[in-house]
GUKE-190110 format. One record per residue: chain; x, y, z of N, C-alpha, C in turn. Coordinates in steps of 0.2 Angstrom, whole numbers, plus 2048, in hexadecimal, padded with zeros to 3 digits. Each point is the difference from the previous one (the first is absolute). Layout:
! GUKE-190110
A/X/Y/Z/X/Y/Z/X/Y/Z
...
***
This chain:
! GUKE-190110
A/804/7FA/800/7FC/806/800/804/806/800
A/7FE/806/7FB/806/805/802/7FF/803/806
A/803/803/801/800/806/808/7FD/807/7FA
A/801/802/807/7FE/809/7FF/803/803/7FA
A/7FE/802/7FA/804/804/7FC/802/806/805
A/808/7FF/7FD/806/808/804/7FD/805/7FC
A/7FC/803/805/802/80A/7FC/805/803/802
A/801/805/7FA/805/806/800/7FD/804/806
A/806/801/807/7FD/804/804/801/809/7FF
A/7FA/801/805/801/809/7FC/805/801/801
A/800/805/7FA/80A/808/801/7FD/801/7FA
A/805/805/800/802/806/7FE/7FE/7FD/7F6
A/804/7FB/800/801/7FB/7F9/7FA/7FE/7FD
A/7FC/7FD/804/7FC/7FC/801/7FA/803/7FD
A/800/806/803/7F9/807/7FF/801/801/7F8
A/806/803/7FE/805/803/7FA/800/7FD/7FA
A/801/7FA/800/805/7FC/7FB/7FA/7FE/7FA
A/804/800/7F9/7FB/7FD/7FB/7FE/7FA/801
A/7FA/7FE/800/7FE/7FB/801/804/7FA/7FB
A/804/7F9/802/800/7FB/7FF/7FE/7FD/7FA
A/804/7FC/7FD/7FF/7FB/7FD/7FB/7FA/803
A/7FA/7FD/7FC/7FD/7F8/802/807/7FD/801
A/7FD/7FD/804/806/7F9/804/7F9/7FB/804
A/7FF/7FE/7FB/7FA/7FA/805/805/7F9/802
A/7FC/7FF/804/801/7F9/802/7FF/7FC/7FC
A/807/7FD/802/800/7F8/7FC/7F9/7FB/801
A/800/7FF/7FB/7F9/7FB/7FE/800/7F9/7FE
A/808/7FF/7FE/801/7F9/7FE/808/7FC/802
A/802/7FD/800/806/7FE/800/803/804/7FA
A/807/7FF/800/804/803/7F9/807/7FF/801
A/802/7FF/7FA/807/7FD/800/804/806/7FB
A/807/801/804/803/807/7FD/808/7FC/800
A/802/807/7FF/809/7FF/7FE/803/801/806
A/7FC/807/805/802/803/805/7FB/801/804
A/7FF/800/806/7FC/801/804/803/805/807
A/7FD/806/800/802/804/805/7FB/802/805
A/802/800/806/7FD/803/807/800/804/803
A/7FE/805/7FE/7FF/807/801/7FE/804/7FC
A/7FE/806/7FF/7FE/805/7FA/803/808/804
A/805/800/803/803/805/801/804/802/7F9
A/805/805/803/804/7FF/7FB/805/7FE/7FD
A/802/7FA/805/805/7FD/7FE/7FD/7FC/7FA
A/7F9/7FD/804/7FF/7FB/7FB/7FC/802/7F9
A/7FC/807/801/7FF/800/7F9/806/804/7FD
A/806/804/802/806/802/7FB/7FF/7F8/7FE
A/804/7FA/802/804/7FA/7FF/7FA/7FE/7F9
A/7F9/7FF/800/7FA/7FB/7FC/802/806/7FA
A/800/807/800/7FF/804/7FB/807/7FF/7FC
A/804/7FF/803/806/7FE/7FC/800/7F8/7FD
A/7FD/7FE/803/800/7F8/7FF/7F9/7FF/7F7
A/7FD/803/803/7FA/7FE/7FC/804/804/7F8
A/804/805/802/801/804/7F9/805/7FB/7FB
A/802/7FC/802/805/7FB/7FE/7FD/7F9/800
A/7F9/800/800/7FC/7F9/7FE/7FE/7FC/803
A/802/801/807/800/7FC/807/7F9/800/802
A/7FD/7FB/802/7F9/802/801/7FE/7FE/809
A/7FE/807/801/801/800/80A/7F9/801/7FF
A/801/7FC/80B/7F7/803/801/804/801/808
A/7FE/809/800/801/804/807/7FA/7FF/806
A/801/7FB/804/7FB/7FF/806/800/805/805
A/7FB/804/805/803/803/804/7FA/7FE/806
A/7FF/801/806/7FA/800/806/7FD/803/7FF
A/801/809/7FF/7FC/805/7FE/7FF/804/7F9
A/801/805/7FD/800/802/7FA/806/801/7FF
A/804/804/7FB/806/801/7FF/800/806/803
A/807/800/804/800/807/803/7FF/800/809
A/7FB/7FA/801/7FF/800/807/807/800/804
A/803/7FD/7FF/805/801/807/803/807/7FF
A/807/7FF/802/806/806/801/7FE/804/7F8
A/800/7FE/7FA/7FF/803/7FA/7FD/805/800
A/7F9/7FE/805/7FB/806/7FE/800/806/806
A/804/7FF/803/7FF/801/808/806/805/800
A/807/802/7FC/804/802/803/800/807/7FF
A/807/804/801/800/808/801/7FF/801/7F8
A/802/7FD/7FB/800/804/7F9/804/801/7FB
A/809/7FE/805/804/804/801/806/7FC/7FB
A/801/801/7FA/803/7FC/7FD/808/803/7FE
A/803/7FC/806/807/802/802/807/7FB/7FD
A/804/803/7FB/805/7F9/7FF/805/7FD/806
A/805/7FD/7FF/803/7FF/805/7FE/7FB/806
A/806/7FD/803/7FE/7FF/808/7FF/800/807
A/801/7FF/803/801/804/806/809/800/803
A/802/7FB/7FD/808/801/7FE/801/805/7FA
A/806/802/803/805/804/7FA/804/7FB/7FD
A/800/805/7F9/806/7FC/7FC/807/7FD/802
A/802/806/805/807/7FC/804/7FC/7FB/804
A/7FC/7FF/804/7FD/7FB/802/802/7F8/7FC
A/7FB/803/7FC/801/7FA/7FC/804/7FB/7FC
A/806/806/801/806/7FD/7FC/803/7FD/805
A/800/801/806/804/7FE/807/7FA/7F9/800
A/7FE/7FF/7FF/7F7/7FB/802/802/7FA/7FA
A/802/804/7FA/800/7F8/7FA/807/802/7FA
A/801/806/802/807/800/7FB/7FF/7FF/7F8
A/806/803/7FE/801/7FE/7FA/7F7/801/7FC
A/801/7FD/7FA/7F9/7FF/7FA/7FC/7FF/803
A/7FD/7FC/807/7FA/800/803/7FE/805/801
A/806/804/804/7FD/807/803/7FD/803/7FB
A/804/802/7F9/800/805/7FC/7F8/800/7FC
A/801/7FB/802/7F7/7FC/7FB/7FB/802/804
A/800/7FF/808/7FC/800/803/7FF/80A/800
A/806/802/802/7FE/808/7FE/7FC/801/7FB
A/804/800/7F9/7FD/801/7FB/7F7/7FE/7FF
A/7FF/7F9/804/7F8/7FF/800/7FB/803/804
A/803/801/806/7FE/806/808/7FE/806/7FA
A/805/803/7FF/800/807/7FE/7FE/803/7F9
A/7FD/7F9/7FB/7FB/801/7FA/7F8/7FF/804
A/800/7FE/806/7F8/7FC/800/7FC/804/800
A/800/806/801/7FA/806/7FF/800/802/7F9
A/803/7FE/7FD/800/7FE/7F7/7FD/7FD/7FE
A/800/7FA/801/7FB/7F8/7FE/7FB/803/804
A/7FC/804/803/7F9/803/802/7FD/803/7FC
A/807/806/7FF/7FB/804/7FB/800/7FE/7F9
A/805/7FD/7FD/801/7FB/7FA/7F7/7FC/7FD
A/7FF/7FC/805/7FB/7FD/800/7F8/804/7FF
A/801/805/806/7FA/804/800/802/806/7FA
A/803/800/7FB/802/802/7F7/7FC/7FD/7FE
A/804/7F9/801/7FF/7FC/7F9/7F8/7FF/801
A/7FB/7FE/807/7F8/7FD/800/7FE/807/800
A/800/805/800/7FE/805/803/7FA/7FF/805
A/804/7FF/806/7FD/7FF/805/7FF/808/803
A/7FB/800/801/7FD/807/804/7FE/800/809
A/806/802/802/803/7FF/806/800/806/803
A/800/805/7FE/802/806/804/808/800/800
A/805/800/7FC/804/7FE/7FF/805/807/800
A/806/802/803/802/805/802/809/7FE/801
A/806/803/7FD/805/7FF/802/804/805/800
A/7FE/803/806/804/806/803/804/801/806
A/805/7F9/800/803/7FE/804/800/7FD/807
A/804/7FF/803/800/7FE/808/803/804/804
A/7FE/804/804/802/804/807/802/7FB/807
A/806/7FE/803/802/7FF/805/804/803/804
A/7FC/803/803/803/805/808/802/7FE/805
A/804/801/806/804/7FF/804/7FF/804/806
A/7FB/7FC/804/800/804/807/805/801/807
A/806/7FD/7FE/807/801/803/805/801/7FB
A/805/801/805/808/801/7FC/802/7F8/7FD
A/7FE/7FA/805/803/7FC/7FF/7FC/7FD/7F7
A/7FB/801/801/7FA/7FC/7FC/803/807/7FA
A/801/804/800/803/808/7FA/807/7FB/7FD
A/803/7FF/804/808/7FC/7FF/7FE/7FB/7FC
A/7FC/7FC/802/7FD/7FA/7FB/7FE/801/7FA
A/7FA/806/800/7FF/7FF/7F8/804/805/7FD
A/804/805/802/806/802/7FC/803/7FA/7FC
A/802/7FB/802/806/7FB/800/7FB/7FC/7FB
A/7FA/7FD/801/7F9/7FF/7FA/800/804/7FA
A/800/807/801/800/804/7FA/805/800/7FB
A/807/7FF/804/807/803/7FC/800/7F6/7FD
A/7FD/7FB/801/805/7F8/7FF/7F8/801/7FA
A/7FB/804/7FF/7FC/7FD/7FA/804/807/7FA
A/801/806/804/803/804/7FB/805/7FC/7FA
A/804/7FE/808/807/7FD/7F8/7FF/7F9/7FC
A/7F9/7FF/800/7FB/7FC/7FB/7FF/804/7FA
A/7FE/804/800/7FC/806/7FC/7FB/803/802
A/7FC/7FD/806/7FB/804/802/800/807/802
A/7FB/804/7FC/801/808/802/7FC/801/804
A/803/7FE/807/7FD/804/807/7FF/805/800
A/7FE/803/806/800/807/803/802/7FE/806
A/805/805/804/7FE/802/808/7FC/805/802
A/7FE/802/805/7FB/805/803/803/800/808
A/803/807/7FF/801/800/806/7F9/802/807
A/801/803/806/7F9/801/806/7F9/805/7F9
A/802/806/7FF/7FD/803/7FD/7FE/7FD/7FC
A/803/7FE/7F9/7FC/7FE/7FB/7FD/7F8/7FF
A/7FF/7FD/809/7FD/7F9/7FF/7F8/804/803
A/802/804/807/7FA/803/7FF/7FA/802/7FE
A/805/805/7F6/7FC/801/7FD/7FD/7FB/7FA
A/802/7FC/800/7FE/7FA/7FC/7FD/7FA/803
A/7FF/801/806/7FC/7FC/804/7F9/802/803
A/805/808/804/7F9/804/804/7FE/7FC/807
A/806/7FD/802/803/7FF/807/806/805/802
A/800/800/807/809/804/801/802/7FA/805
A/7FE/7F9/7FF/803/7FC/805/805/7FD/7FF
A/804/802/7F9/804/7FA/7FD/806/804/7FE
A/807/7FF/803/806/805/7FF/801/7FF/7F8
A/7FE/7FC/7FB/802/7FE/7FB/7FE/7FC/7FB
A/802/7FD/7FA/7FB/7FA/7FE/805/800/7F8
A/7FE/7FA/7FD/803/7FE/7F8/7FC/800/7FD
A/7FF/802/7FA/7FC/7FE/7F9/801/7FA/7FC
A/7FD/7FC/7FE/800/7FA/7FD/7FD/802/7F9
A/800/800/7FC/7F9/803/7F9/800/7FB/7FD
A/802/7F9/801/7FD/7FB/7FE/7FA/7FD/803
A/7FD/804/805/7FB/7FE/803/7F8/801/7FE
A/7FD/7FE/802/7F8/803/7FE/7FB/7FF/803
A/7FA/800/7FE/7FB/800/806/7F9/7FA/7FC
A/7FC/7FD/802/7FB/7FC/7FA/7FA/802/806
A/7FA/7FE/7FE/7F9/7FA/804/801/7FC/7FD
A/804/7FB/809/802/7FB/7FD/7FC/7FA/7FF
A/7F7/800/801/7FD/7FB/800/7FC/803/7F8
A/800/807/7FE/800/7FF/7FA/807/7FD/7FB
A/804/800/802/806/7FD/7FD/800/7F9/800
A/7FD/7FD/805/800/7F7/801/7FB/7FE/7FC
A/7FA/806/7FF/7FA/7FD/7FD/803/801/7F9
A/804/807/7FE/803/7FD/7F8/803/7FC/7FF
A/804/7FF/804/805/7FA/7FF/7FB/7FB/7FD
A/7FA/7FE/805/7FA/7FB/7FF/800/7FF/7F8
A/7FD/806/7FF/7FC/801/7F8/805/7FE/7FA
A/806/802/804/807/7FF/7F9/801/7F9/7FE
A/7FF/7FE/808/802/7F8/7FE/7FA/7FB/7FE
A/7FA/803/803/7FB/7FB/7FD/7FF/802/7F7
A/801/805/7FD/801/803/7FA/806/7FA/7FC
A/805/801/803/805/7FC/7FC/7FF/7F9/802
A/7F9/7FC/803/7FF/7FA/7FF/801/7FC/807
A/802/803/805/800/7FE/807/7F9/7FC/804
A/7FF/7FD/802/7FA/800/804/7FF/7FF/808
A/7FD/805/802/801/804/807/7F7/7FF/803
A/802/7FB/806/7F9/7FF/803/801/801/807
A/7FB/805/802/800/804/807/7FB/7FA/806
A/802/802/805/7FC/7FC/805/800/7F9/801
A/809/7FE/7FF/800/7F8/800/808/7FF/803
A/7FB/800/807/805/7FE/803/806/7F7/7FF
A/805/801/801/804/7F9/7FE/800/7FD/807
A/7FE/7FB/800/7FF/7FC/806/805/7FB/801
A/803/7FE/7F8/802/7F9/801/807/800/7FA
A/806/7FE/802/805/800/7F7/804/7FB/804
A/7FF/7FB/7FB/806/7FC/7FF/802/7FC/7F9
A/805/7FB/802/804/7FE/7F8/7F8/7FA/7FD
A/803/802/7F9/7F9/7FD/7F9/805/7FF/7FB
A/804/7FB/801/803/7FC/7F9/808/806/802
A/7FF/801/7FB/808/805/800/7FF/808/801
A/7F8/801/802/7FE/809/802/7FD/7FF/807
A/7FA/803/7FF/7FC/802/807/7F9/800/7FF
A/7FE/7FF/805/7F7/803/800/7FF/802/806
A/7FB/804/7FD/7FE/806/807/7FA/7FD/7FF
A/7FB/801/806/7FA/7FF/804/7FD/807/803
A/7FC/802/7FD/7FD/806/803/7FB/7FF/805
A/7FC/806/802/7FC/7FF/806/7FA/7FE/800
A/7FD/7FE/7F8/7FC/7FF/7FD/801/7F9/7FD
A/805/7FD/801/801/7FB/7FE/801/7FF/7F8
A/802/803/7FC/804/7FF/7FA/804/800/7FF
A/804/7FD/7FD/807/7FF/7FF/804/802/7F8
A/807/803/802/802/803/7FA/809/7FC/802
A/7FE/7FC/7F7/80B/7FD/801/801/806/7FC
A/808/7FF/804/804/804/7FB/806/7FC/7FE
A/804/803/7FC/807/7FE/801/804/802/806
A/800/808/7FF/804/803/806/7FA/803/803
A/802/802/806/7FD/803/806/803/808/802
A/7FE/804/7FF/803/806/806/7FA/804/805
A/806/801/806/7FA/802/806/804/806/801
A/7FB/804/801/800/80B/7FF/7FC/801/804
A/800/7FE/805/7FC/800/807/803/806/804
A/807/801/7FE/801/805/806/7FE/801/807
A/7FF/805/803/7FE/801/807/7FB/7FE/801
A/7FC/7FD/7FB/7FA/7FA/803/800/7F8/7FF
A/808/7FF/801/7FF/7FA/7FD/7FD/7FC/808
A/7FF/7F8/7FE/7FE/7FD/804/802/7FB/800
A/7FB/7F8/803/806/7FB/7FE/7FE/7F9/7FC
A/800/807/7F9/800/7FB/7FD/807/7FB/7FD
A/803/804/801/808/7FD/7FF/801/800/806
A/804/7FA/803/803/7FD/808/804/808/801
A/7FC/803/804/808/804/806/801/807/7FB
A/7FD/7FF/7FA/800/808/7FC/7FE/806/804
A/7FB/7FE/804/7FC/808/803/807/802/806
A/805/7FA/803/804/803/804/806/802/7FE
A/800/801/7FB/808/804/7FC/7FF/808/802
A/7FA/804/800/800/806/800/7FB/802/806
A/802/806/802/7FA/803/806/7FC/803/7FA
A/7FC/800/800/7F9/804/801/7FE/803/804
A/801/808/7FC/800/805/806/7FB/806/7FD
A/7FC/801/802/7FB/804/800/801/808/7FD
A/7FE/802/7FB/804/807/7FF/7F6/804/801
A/803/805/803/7F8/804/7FF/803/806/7FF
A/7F7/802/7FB/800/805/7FD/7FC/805/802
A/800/808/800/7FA/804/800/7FF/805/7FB
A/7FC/804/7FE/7FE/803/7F9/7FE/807/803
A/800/808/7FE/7FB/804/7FF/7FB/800/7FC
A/7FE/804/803/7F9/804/7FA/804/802/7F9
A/7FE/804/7FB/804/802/7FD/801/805/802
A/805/804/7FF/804/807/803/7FD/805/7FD
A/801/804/803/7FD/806/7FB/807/802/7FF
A/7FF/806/7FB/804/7FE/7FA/808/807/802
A/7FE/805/808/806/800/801/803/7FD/806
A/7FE/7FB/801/802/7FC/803/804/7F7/7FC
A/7FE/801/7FB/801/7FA/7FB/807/802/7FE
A/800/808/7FF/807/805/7FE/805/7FD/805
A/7FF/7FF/807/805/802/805/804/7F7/802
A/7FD/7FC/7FC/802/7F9/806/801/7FD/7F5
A/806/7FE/801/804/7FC/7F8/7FC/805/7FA
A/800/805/801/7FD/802/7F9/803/800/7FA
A/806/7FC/7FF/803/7FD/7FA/7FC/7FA/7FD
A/7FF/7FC/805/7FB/7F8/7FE/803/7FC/801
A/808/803/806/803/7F9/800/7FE/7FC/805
A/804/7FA/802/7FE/7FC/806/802/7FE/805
A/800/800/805/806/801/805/7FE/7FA/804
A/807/7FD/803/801/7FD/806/808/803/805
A/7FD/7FF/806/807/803/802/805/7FA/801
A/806/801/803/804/7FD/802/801/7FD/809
A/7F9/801/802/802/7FE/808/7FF/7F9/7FF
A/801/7F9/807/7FF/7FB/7FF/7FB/7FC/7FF
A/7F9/807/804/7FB/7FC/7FF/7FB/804/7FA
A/802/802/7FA/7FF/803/7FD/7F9/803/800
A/7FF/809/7FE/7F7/801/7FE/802/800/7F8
A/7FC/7FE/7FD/800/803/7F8/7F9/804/7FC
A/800/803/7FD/7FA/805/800/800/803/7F8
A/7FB/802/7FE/800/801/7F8/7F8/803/800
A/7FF/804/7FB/7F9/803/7FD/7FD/7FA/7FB
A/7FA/800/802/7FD/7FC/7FA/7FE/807/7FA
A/7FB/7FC/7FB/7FF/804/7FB/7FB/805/800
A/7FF/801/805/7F8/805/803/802/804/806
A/807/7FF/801/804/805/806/7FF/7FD/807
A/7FC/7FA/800/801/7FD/809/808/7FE/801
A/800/802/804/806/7FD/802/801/7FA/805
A/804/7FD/800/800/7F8/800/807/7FF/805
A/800/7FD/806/805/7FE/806/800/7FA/802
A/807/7FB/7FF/7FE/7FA/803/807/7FD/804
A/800/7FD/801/802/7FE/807/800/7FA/804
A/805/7FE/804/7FF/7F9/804/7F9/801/804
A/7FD/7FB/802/7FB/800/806/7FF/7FB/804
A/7FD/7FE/801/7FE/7F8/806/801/7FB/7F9
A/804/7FA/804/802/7FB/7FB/7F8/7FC/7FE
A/7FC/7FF/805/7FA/7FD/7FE/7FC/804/7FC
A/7FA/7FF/7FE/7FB/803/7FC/7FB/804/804
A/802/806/7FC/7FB/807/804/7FA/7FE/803
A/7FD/801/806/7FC/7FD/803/7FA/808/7FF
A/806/806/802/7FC/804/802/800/809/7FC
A/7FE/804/7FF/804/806/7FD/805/802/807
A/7FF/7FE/805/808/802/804/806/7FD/7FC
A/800/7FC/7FC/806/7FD/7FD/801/804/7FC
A/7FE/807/7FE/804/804/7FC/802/805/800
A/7FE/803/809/800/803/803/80B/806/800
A/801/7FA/800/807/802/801/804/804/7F8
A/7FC/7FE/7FA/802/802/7F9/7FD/805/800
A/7F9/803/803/7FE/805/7FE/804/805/804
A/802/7FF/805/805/803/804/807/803/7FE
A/804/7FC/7FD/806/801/7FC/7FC/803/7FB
A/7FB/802/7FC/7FD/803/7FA/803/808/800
A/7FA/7FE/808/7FE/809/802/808/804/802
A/804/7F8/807/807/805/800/802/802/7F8
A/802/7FC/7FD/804/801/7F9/7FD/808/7FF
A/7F9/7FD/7FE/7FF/806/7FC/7F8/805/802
A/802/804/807/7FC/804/804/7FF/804/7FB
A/7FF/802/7F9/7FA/806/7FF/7FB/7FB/7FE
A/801/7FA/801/7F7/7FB/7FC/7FD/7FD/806
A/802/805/806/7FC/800/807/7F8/7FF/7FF
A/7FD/802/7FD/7F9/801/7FF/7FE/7FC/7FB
A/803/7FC/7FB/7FE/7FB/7FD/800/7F8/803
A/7F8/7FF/7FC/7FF/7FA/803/801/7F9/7FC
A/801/7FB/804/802/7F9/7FD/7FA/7FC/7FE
A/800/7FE/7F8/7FB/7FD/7FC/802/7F7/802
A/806/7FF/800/801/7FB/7FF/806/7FD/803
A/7FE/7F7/801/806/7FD/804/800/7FB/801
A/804/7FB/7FE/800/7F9/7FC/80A/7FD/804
A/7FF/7FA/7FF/809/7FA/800/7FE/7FE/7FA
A/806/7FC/800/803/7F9/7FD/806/7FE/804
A/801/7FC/7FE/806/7FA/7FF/806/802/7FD
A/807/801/803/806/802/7FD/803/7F8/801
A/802/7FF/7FB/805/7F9/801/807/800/803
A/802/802/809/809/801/7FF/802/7FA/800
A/804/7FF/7FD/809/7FD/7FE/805/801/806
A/801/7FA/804/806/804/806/806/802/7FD
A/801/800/7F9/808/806/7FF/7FC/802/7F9
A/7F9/801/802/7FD/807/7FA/801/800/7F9
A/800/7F8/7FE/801/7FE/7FA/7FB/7FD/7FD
A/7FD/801/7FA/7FC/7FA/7FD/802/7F9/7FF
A/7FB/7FB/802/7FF/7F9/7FF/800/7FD/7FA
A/805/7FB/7FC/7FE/7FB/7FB/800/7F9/803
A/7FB/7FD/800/802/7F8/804/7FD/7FC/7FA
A/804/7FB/7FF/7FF/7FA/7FB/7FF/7FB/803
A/7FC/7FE/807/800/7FC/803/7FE/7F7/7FD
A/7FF/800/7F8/7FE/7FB/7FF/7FF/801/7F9
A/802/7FA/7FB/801/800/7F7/7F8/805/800
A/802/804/7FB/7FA/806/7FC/7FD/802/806
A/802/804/806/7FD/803/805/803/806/7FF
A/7FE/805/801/803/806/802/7FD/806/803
A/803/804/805/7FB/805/807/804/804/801
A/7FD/805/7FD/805/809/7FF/7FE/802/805
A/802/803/806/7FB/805/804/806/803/805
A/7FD/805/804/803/803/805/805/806/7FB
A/7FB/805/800/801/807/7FF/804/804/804
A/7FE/802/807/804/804/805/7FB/806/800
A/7FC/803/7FC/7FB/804/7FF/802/805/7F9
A/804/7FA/7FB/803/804/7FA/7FC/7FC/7FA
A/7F9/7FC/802/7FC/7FD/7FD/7FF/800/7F9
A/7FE/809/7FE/7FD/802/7FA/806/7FE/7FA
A/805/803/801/806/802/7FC/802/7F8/800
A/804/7FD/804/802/7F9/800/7FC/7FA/7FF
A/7F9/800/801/7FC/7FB/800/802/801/7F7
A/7FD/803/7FD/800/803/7FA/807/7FC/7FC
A/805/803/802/807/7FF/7FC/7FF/7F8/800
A/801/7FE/807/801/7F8/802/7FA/7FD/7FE
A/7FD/802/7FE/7F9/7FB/7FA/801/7FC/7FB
A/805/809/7FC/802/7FD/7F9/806/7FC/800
A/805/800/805/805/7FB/801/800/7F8/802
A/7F9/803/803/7FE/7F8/800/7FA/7FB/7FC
A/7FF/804/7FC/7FE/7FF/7F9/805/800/7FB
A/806/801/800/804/801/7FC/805/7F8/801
A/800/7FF/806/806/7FB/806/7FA/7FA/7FC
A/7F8/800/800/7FC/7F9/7FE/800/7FF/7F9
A/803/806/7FD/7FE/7FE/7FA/807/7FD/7FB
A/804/7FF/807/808/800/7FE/803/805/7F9
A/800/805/803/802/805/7FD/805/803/806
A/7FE/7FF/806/808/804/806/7FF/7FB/804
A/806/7FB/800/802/7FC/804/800/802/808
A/804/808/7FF/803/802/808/7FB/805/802
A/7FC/7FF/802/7FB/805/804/803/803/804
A/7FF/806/800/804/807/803/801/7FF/809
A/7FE/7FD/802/7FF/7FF/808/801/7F8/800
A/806/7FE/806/800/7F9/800/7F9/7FC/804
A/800/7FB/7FB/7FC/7FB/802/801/7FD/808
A/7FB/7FF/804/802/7FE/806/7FC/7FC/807
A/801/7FB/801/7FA/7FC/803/7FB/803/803
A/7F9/7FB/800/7FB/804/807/803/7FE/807
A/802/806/800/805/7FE/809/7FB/805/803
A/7FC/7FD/806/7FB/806/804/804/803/804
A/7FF/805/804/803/805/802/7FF/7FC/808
A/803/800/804/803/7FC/807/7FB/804/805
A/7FC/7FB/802/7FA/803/804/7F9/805/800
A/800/7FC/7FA/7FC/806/7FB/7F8/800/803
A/7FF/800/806/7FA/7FD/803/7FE/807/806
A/809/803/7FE/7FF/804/806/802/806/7FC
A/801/800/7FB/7FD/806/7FC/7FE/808/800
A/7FB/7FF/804/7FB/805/804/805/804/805
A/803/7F9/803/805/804/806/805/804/7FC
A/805/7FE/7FC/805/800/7FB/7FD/809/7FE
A/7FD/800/7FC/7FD/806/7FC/7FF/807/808
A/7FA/7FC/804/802/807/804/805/802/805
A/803/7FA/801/807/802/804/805/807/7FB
A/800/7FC/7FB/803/802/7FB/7FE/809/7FD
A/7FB/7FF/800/7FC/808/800/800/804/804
A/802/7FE/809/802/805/803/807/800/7FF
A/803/7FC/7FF/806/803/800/801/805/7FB
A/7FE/7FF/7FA/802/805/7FB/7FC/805/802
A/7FC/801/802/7FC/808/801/808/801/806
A/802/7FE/804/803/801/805/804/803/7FE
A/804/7FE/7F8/806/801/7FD/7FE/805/7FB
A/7F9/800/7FE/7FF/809/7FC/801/804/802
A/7FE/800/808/7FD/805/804/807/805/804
A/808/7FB/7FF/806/802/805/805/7FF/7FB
A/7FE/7FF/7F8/806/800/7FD/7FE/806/7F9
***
């Protein structure tokens, strides 16, 4: 019997977004080449490059495409990872490194590439990334950021107290870098294009079927959905992300899932919309426990941030964001909050995306770090490119489902962890 169909929970997105492509339920069994788990956007980037090349997928998802972290996030389509390039060369050296840069640092490219070539209608906007520094130490840090992408080619900016400012319309930040490979989408209109490109190019994408059951069928797999129909493949990929479960042995314990909440304005009146990004860039800062904040297309403005690691019970759980709104930016004292929605961030205990092979024709891309839009994207088409044996060496090593040591206490790990960093925002 199936359960409950998953709705899209309200926000911001939700309200806004061009309404979706059909994705019905599966009605019959079906046999494909590929079968994938998820309809974020790992997995429809991954089916829209597979199907373009004759493969023929069917994308399963619990809910509609976009329900989980896809539809739910800040908007914020940033390259890069939360490593620097010196990082990374200290991290894998030599050609690995150089690859993994190179792939980091195009992936807000394979975003807007994509939303060209389908002309997806997204609100789509690339007028950079703003990252400001509420200390000297965190100021130290993205200097050192700015100058290792500069001698890449990237033509930053720095800003010093004054002109971060005036290109924010905060004074709480001594400083900040410019990124201009950065941009902005609706990203649940962005997930639903993705939808339309790949059922267009011959994909087949069925909403509200949850997978229940996958195991080996000759030399593929068969999935078992909630409904009881069954789809073989040859290969299997699961793009579960921050919602994975257990459908693969011990997958859901590789990564915390950690709750990112959001809050929204009214729209701004219009000199007020002047005084907070009135460039149309994006901003996250540089503290540990990061806020990130951006305009949508109608002047709300938009704050999101850590919050309680379980699922909002109450509007007190977003009490604390609308707070850091108002410090940040006290002339929007008298505007009121429309909207306020989580998800699901996938972390990586060393902040790196997952490739696991755990089994002939399996494969499970996931764990963003909250760089989802840009890298889910990039790493979709390299793992369409990796199945279609066209790139042997996937840009990020391949590496067991090894769960994360005690991962039951999770809860505890996340908020110990969060006072600490506010503690180290707060005195460094």
């Amino acid at each position: 019997m199936n359960a409950q169909p998953l709705a899209l929970p309200p926000s911001l997105w939700a309200a806004t977004a061009n309404a979706g492509p059909a994705t019905p339920a599966l009605a019959e069994d079906k046999q494909v080449d590929v079968a994938i788990v998820g309809a974020g956007y790992t997995g429809l980037v991954t089916a829209l490059h597979l199907v373009r090349n004759g493969v023929r997928v069917c994308v399963l998802d619990a809910g509609e495409p976009g329900w989980g972290a896809s539809g739910r996030n800040g908007g914020q389509v940033i390259p890069g990872l939360k490593h620097d390039p010196d990082d990374l060369r200290r991290m894998f050296g030599g050609d690995r490194a150089e690859r993994l840069i190179d792939v980091a640092g195009g992936a807000a490219d394979e975003v807007f590439e994509l939303i060209r070539r389908y002309d997806i209608d997204c609100e789509a906007t690339r007028k950079g990334w703003i990252q400001p520094a509420a200390s000297p130490a965190a100021l130290r840090a993205i200097e050192k950021r700015a100058e290792q992408w500069r001698q890449r080619g990237v033509p930053v900016e720095m800003l010093d107290k004054s002109s971060v400012a005036q290109r924010i319309g905060s004074k709480d930040y001594l400083g900040a870098w410019v990124d201009p490979r950065a941009g902005s989408v609706q990203p649940l209109s962005y997930v639903r294009g993705l939808a339309r490109a790949a059922l267009s190019e011959g994909a087949d994408i069925h909403g509200h079927n949850r997978v229940t059951d996958l195991r080996r069928h000759g030399s593929g797999w068969q999935l078992t959905t909630d409904a009881g129909h069954k789809v073989t493949a040859e290969r299997v990929i699961l793009a579960t992300n921050g919602y994975s479960d257990d459908l693969w042995p011990k997958l859901r314990q590789t990564v915390i899932a950690a709750n990112s909440f959001i809050v929204a304005t009214k729209p701004l009146p219009e000199h007020l919309r002047r005084s907070v990004l009135p460039g149309g860039e994006v901003c996250s800062d540089a503290r540990r426990l990061l806020l990130y904040f951006k305009q949508d297309a109608r002047g709300r403005l938009l704050l999101g941030g850590r919050g309680p690691f379980a699922e909002p019970r109450s509007p007190g759980d977003w009490l604390h964001l609308k707070r850091s709104l108002l410090g940040l930016f006290p002339q929007l004292a008298e505007v009121e909050f429309e909207y306020q929605w989580s998800g699901r961030v996938a972390l990586t205990p060393d902040f790196m995306p997952r490739l696991h092979e755990p089994a002939p024709n399996l494969s499970i891309l996931l764990g963003y770090n909250g760089r989802g839009i840009a890298m889910a994207s990039a790493l979709g088409r390299h793992l369409a490119e990796r199945l279609l044996d066209r790139e042997k060496d996937f840009p990020f090593p391949i590496t067991p489902v090894r769960p994360i040591p005690f991962h039951g206490l999770q809860r505890l790990y996340l908020g110990v962890g969060i006072a600490w960093y506010r503690l180290l925002d707060a005195v460094l």
